[in-house]
N, C-alpha and C positions, 0 to 999 in steps of 0.2 A: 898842447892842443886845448881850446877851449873847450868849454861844456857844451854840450847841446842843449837849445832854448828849443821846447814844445810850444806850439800853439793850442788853443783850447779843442780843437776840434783834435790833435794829434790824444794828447791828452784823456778826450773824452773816451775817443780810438784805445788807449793804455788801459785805462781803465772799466770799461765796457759797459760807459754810460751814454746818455745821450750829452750832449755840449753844456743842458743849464747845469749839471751837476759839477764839471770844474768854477763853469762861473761862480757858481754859491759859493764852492770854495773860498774862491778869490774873494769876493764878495764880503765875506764873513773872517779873511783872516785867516785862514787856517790850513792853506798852505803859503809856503814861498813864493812870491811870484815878482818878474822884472816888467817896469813899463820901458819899451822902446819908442818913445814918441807917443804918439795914442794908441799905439797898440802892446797887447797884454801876451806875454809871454811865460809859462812854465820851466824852470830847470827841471834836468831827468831828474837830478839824485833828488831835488826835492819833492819829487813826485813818487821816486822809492821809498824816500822817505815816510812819506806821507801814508805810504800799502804798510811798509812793515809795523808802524806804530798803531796802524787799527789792521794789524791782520789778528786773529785768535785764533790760538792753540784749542784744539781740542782736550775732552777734560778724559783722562782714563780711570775707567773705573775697576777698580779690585774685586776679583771671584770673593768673596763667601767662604769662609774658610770651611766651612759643611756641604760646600757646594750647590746652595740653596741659591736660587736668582735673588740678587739684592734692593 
């Protein structure tokens, strides 16, 4: 089965922006993207892609070993 191709507005939908923010995307490089004729298409995974490598872990921080706030 092929992949699923997003359009930007699907995209934008994924990501929970308005539509110019996949554009920039594309725009800039920085994600994946397929032209079908003049129109611009998203793969999913490179759109998974795209969350996990700017998603950030949060940082845990260590009690104090006197139990003092750090």
């Amino acid at each position: 089965m092929a992949e699923r191709l997003l359009t930007v507005a699907q995209a934008a939908e994924r990501l929970g922006t308005s539509e110019r923010f996949p554009r920039r995307l594309i725009a800039e490089r920085r994600v994946t993207f397929v032209k079908v004729g003049r129109h611009v298409r998203i793969p999913e995974r490179a759109l998974a892609a795209y969350i996990d490598a700017n998603t950030v872990q949060p940082v845990r921080r260590r009690r104090s070993r006197y139990g003092r706030a750090a």
